[in-house]
C-alpha positions in Angstrom: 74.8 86.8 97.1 76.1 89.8 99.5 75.7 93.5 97.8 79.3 94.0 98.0 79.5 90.7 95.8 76.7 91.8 93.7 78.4 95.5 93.0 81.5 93.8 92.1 80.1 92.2 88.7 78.0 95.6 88.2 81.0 98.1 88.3 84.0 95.3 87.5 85.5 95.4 90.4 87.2 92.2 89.2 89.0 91.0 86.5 91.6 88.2 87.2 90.0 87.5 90.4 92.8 86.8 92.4 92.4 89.8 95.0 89.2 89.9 94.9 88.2 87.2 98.1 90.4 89.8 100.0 89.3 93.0 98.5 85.7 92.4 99.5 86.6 91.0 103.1 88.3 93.8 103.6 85.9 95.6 102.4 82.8 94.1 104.6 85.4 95.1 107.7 85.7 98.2 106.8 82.3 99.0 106.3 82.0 97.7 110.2 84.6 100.3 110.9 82.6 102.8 109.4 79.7 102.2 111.3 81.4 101.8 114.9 83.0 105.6 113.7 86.7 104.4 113.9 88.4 107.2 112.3 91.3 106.5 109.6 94.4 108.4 108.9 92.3 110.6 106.0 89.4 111.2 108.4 89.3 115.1 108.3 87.4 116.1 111.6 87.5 113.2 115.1 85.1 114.7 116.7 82.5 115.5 114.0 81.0 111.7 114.7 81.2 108.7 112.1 83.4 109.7 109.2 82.2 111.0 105.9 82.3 108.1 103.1 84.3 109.8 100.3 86.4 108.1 98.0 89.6 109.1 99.7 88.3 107.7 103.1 87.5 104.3 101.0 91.2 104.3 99.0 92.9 105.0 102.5 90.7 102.1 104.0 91.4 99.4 101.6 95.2 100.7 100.5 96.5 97.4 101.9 94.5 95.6 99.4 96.5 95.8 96.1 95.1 95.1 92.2 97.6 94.3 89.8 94.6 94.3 86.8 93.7 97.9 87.8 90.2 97.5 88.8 90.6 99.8 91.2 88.1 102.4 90.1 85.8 99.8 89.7 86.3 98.4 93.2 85.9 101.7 95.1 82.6 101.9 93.1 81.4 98.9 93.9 81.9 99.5 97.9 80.3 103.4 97.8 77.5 101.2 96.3 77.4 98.7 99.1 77.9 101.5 101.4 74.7 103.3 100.3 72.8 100.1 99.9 73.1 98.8 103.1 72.9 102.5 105.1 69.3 102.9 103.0 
């Protein structure tokens, strides 16, 4: 199982399931993002190096991806966990 997939059940990042294939491709892309330094529209300095992971730089990363269950908090937890898991 991938951490991403892993954090998902810990911080229920899902409920109906239905976004959730796209939420954590998505997700897996943008943590590729993150580590090539692409900046996003919420990125606060461009040439301070990679961006800072915050929550608004995740929300503004994944905005296309859309819950209708509201596990959103749940789903931005889940990838700050990846995040850290796979940087460590």
């Amino acid at each position: 199982m991938h951490a991403l997939q892993r954090a998902f059940i810990e911080h229920d990042g899902l409920q109906c399931g239905y976004c959730t294939p796209g939420q954590i491709c998505s997700a897996i892309a943008m943590a590729e993002e993150l580590r090539r330094g692409d900046p996003s529209y919420v990125t606060l300095d461009l040439a301070a190096g990679p961006p800072v992971v915050t929550r608004a730089e995740i929300r503004e990363r994944m905005s296309g991806n859309l819950c209708r269950c509201g596990a959103h908090n749940g789903i931005v937890e889940a990838i700050e966990d990846m995040l850290v898991e796979t940087a460590a």
